[in-house]
C-alpha positions in Angstrom: -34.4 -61.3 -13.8 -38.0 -62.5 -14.2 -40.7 -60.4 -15.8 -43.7 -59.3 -14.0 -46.7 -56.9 -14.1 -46.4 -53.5 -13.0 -49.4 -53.4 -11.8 -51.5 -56.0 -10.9 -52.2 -58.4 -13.7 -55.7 -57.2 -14.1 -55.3 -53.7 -14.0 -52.5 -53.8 -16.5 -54.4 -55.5 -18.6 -57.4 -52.9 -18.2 -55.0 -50.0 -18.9 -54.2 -52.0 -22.5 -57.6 -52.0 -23.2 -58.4 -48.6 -21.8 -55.1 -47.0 -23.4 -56.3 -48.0 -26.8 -59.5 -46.0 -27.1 -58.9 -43.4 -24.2 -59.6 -39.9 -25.2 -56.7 -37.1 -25.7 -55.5 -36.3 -22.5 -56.4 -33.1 -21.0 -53.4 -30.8 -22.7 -51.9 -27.6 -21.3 -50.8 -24.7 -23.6 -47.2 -23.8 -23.6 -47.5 -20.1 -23.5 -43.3 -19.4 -22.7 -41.2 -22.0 -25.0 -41.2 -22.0 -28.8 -41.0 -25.7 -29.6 -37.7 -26.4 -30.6 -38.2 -28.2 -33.4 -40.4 -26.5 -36.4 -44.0 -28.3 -37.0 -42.9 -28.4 -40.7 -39.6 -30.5 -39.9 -40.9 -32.7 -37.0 -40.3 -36.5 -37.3 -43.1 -38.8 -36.5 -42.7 -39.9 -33.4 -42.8 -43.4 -31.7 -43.9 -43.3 -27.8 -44.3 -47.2 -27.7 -40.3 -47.8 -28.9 -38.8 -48.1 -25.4 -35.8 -47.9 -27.6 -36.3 -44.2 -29.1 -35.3 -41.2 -28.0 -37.0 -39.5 -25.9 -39.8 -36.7 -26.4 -41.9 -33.8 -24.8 -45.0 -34.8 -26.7 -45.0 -38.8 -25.4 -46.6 -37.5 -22.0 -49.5 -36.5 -23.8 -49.6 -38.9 -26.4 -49.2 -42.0 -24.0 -51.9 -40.4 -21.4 -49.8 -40.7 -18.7 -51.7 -38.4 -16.3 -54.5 -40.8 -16.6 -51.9 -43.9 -16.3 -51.1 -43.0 -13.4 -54.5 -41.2 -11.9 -57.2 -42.8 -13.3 -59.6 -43.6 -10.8 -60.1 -47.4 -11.7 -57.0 -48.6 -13.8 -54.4 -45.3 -13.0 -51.5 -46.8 -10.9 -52.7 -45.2 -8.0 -55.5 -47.1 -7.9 -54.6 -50.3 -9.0 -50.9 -50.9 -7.3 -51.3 -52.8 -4.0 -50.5 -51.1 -0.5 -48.2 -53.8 1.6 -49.9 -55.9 4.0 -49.7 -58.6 6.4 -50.7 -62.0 4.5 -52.7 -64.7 5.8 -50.4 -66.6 7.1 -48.7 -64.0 9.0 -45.4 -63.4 7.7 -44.9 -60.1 5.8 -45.0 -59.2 1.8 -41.4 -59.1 0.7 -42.4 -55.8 -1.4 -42.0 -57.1 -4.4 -45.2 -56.5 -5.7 -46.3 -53.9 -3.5 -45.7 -50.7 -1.9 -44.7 -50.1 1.3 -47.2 -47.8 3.7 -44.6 -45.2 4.3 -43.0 -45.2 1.1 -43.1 -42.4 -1.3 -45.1 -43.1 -4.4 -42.0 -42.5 -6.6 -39.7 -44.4 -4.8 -42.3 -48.0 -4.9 -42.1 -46.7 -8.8 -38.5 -47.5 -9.2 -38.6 -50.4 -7.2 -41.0 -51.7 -9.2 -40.2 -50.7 -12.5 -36.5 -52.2 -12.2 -37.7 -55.1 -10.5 -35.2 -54.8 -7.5 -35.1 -52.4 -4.8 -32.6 -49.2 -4.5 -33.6 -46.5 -6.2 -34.6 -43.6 -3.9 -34.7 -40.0 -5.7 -37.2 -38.8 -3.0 -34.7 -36.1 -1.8 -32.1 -33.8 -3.3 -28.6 -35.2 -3.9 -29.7 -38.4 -3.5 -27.4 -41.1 -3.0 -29.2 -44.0 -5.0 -31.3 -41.1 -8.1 -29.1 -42.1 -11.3 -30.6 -42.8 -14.5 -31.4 -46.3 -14.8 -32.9 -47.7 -17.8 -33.8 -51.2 -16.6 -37.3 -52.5 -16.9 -38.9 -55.2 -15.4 -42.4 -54.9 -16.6 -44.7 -56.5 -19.2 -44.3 -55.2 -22.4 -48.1 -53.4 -22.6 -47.0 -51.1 -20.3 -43.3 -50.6 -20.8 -43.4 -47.4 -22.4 -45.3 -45.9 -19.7 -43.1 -46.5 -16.9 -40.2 -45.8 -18.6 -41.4 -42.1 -19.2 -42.6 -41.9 -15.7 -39.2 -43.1 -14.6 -37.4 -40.3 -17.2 -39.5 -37.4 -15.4 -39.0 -38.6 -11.6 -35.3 -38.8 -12.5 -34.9 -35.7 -14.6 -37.1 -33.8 -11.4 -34.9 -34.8 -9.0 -31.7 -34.2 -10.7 -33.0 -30.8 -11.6 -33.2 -29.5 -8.0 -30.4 -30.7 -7.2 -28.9 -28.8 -9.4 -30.6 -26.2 -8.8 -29.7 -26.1 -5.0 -25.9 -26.7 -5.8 -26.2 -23.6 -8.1 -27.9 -21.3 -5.5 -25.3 -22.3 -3.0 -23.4 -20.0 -5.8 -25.3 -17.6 -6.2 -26.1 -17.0 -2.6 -22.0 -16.1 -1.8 -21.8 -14.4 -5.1 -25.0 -11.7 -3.8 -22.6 -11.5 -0.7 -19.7 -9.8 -2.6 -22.3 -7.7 -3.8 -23.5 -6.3 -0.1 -21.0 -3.6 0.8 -20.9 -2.3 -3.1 -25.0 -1.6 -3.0 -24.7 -0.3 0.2 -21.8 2.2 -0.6 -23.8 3.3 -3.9 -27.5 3.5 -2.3 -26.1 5.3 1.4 -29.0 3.6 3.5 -29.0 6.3 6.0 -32.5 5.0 7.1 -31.6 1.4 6.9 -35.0 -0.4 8.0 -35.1 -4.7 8.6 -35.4 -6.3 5.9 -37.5 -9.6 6.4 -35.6 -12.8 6.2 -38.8 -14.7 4.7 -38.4 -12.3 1.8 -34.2 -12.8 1.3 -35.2 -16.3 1.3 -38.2 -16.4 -1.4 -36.2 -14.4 -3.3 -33.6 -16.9 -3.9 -35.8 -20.1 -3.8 -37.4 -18.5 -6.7 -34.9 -16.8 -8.1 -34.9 -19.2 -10.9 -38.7 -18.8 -11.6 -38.5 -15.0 -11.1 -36.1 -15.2 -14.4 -38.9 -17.5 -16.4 -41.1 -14.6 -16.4 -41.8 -13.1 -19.9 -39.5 -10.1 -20.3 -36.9 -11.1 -18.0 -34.6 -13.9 -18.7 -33.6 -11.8 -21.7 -32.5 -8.4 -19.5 -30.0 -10.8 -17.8 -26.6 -11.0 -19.3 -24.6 -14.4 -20.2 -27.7 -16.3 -19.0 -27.1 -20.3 -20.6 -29.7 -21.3 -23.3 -30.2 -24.2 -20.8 -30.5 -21.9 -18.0 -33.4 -19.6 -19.7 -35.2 -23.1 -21.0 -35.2 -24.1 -17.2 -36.4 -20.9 -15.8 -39.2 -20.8 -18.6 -40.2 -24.7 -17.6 -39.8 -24.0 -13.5 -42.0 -21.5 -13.8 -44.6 -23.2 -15.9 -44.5 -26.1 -13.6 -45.3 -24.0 -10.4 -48.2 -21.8 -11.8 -50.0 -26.0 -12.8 -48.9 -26.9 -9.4 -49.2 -24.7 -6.4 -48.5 -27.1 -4.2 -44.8 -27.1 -5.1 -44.7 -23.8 -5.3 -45.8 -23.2 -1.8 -43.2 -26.5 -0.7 -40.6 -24.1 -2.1 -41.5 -21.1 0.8 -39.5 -20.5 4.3 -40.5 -22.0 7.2 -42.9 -19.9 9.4 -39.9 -18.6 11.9 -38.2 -17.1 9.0 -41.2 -14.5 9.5 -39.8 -13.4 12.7 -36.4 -12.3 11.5 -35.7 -8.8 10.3 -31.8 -7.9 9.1 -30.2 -4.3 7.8 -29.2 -4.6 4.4 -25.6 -4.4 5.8 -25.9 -7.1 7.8 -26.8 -9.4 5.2 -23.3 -9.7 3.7 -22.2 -12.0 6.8 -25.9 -13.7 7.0 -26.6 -14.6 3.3 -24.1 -17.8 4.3 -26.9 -19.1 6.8 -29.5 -18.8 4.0 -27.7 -21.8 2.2 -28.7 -24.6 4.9 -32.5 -22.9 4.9 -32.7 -22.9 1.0 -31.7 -26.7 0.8 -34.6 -27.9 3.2 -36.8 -25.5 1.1 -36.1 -27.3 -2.2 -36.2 -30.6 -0.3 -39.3 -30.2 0.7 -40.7 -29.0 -2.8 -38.8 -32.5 -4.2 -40.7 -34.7 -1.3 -43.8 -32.9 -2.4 -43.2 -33.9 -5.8 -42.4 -37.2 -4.7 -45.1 -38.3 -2.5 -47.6 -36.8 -3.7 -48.4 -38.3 -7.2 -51.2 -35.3 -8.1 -48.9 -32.5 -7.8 -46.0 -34.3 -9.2 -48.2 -34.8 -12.2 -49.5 -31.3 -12.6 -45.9 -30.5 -12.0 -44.8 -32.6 -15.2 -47.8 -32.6 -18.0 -46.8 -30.3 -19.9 -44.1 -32.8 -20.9 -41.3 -30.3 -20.8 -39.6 -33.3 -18.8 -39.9 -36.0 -20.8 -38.3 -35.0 -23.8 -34.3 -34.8 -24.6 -33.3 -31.5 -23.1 -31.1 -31.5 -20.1 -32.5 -29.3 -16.7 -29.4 -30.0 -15.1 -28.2 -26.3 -14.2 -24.1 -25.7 -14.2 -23.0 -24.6 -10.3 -22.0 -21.6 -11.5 -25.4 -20.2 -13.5 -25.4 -16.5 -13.6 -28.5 -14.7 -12.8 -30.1 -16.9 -10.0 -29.3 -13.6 -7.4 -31.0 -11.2 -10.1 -34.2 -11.5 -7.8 -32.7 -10.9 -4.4 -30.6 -7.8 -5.4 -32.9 -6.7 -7.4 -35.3 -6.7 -4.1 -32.2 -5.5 -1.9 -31.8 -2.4 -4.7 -35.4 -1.7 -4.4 -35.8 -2.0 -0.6 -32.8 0.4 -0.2 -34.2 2.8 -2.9 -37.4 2.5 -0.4 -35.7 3.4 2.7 -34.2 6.4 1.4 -36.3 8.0 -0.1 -36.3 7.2 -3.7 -39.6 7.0 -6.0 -40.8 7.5 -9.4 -43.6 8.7 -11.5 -45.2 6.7 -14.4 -46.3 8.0 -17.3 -48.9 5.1 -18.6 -48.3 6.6 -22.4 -48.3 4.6 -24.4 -45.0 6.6 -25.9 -44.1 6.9 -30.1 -40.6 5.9 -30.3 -40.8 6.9 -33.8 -41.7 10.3 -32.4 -39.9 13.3 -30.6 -37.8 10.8 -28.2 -34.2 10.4 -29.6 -32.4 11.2 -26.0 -32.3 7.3 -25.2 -29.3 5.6 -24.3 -29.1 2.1 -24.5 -30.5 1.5 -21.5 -33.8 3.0 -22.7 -32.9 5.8 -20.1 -33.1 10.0 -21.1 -31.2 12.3 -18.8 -30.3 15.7 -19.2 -27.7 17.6 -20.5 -26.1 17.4 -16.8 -26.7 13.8 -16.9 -29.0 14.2 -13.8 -32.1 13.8 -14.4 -33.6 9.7 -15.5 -36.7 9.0 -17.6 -36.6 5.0 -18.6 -39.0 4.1 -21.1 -39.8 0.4 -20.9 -40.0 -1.1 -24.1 -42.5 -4.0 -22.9 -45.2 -2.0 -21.3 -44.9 1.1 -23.3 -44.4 3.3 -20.4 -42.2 5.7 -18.5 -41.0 6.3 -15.4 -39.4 9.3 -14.3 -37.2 8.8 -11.2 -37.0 10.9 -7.9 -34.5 11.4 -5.5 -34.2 13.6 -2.1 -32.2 16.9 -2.5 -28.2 16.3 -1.7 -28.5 12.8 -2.4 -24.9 11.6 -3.2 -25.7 9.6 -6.5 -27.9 11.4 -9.4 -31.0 9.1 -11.0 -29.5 8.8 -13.7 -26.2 7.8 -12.7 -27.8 4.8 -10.2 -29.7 3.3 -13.7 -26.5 2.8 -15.4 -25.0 1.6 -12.2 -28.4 -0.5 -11.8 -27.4 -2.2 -15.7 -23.7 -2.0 -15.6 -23.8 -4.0 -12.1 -26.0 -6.7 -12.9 -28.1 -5.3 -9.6 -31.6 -4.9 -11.4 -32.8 -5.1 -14.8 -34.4 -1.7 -15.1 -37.9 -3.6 -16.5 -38.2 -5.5 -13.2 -37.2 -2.6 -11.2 -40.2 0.0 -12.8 -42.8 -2.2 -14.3 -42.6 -4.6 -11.6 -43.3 -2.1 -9.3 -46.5 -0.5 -11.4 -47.5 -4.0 -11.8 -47.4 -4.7 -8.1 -49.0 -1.6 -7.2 -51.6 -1.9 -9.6 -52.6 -5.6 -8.0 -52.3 -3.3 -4.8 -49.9 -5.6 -3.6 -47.1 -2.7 -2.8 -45.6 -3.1 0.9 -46.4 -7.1 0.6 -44.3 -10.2 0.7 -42.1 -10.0 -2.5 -43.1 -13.1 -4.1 -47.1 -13.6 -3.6 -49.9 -16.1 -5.1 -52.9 -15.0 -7.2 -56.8 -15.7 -6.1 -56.4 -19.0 -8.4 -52.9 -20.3 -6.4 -50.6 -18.7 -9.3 -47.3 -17.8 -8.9 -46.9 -13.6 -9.0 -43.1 -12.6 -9.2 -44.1 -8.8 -9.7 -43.6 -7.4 -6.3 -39.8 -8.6 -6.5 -39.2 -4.4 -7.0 -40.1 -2.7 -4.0 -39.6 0.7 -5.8 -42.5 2.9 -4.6 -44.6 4.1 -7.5 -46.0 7.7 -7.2 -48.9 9.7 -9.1 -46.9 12.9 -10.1 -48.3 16.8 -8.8 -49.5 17.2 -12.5 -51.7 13.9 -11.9 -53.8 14.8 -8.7 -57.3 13.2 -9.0 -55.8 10.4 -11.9 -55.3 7.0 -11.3 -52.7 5.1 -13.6 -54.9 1.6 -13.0 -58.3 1.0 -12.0 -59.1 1.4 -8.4 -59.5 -1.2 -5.9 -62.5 -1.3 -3.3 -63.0 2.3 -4.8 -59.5 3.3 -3.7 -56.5 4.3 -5.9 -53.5 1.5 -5.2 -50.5 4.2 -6.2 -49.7 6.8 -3.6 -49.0 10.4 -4.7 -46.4 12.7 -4.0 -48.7 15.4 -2.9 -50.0 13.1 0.1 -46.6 11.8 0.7 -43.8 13.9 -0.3 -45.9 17.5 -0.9 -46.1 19.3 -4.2 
């Protein structure tokens, strides 16, 4: 197999030149994953050995956003579009992309010297690791961490998607049991957008600070992927909005008890969702490289998800929990504190939780925000509050963080009432209003505002205006 340029001869030769004295690449800060080796331990390593292992830091260190972006040698710029040639007969493509062909997929082709490797769309046929090169030398280490992240991205939604499937018919066993336990003797529709964003994001939702760890038996690998998901959406919104239901989804509105036969529908929806999100990726080079450059994907560590990965329903019955706590009635009433644990409170089980001596009453104090909640029911209602919260834990339905300070959180951004999963001014990712628990100023609190007001409006309700003191 003979050698040639990635690129065209020039423009490879540029990026040597321009490689050598280019400026550190704009970095990002991990905020979410320690690094996993300590600074005082780390090994030099060498980005240019095409025969090293590979490394998170080599996307930085080998400036491969500009590699591929820059505006006069990036590989954007300088690899040729397919054409007609002057003779009339066709380019064979092997120097060239193709007008319809996704940028990653001309990559491959290119990079291996032969044509075959697609990994434009999940469980693709022809997206296995392949470690053949068929470039010059200069820019070998380049492409073959380019190739490492359009693989690794592809195989992670894949495995992703085969793992909702899971998840999806394991929330279905779950239907009948929440039902029975919450009595939705108002049952309202419950938008099919929202069951759907809350599983397309369901792995994000447990990348959030705070909650990976309230899940139980979640896989090391499972929490490092959540962690990196989520990072990747918040640098490119793009994906993250690739990753939302289709605008007829809008339209549909189910009872909670209905969903236990139409969760199996969602599976079909959720697999042309993360499609899309990987065709993004894949044919659009600038938000497959904001997706990346953080370099989470370039190093060793292994995205691929196990079918069975535990938690990636967490979001959607935690939603379902906090929609049926809606409907009937349920509420509670923060206390902003902050609390002393050191203090007077020794009533806490180990769900953070105080009840009575009837084991009635529920006061959880959240160990994150440093405040408490103090949950309401109607009179007669079958199930005391306190008696749901362990139920809540001791089910895996909702971790109780999520379930209170989620709600505040929502409310406070006076988001309550919205789409579950929302975006910020800036095109960020915002998880919070996964709990639709409504969050009510107490009778003792009438004229206070827990947050600060929005358009000169308090965003939390009170009882007196909606229950009566």
């Amino acid at each position: 197999m003979r050698l040639r340029y990635y690129t065209l001869g020039a423009a490879a030769a540029a990026w040597g030149a321009y490689f050598s004295t280019a400026s550190p690449v704009r970095g990002l800060i991990d905020i979410l994953i320690p690094k996993a080796v300590p600074l005082e331990s780390r090994q030099v390593v060498n980005c240019t050995d095409i025969h090293a292992d590979f490394d998170e830091s080599c996307w930085a260190t080998l400036g491969l956003s500009d590699y591929l972006l820059d505006p006069i040698t990036g590989w954007n710029a300088t690899t040729r579009i397919c054409s007609t040639t002057d003779d009339g007969t066709d380019s064979d493509g092997s120097d060239c992309c193709k007008p319809d062909q996704p940028w990653s997929t001309c990559f491959l082709h290119l990079a291996h010297g032969v044509a075959g490797s697609d990994c434009s769309e999940i469980n693709a046929q022809m997206c296995s690791w392949d470690p053949t090169l068929a470039v010059a030398a200069v820019i070998a280490p380049q492409v073959r961490y380019v190739m490492r992240n359009i693989y690794v991205i592809n195989d992670f939604f894949t495995t992703y998607y085969e793992a909702l499937s899971f998840a999806t018919s394991q929330a279905q066993l779950e239907i009948s049991n929440i039902v029975n336990e919450l009595d939705p003797t108002k049952p309202k529709g419950i938008p099919w957008f929202d069951i759907l964003t809350a599983l397309s994001f369901g792995l994000a939702f447990l990348g959030a600070p705070t909650i990976a760890v309230s899940v139980l038996n979640l896989e090391a690998n499972a929490k490092i992927a959540a962690q990196t998901m989520l990072i990747s959406l918040q640098q490119a919104p793009g994906s993250a909005k690739a990753l939302m239901p289709s605008g007829d989804s809008e339209s549909k509105f189910y009872q909670i008890g209905e969903l236990e036969s139409k969760l199996g529908d969602a599976v079909s929806e959720l697999k042309g969702m993360i499609n899309a999100a990987v065709e993004k990726l894949m044919s659009d080079m600038p938000t497959f490289v904001k997706f990346v450059e953080s370099g989470k994907y370039s190093g060793q560590t292994s995205y691929s998800l196990p079918n069975q990965t535990v938690g990636l329903n967490i979001a959607l019955k935690t939603y379902l929990v906090s929609s049926s706590m809606w409907d009937n009635g349920w509420y509670a009433t923060p206390n902003i504190g902050p609390y002393d644990l050191d203090g007077p409170i020794t009533c806490m089980d180990e769900n953070n939780v105080c009840t009575d001596p009837n084991n009635s009453t529920a006061i959880y104090y959240s160990p994150d925000t440093m405040r408490s909640y103090t949950l309401n029911v109607p009179n007669g209602y079958g199930v005391t509050p306190y008696q749901l919260t362990r139920d809540l834990v001791g089910n895996q339905w909702a971790p109780l963080n999520v379930l209170f300070d989620g709600a505040f959180n929502c409310t406070m951004e006076g988001h309550a009432g919205t789409n579950n999963i929302n975006f910020n001014y800036d095109g960020t990712l915002n998880v919070a209003c996964i709990s639709q628990l409504p969050i009510l100023t107490g009778c003792g609190s009438i004229g206070n505002c827990p947050s600060p007001p929005i358009n000169g409006t308090c965003p939390f309700g009170s009882i007196a205006d909606t229950i009566g003191c």
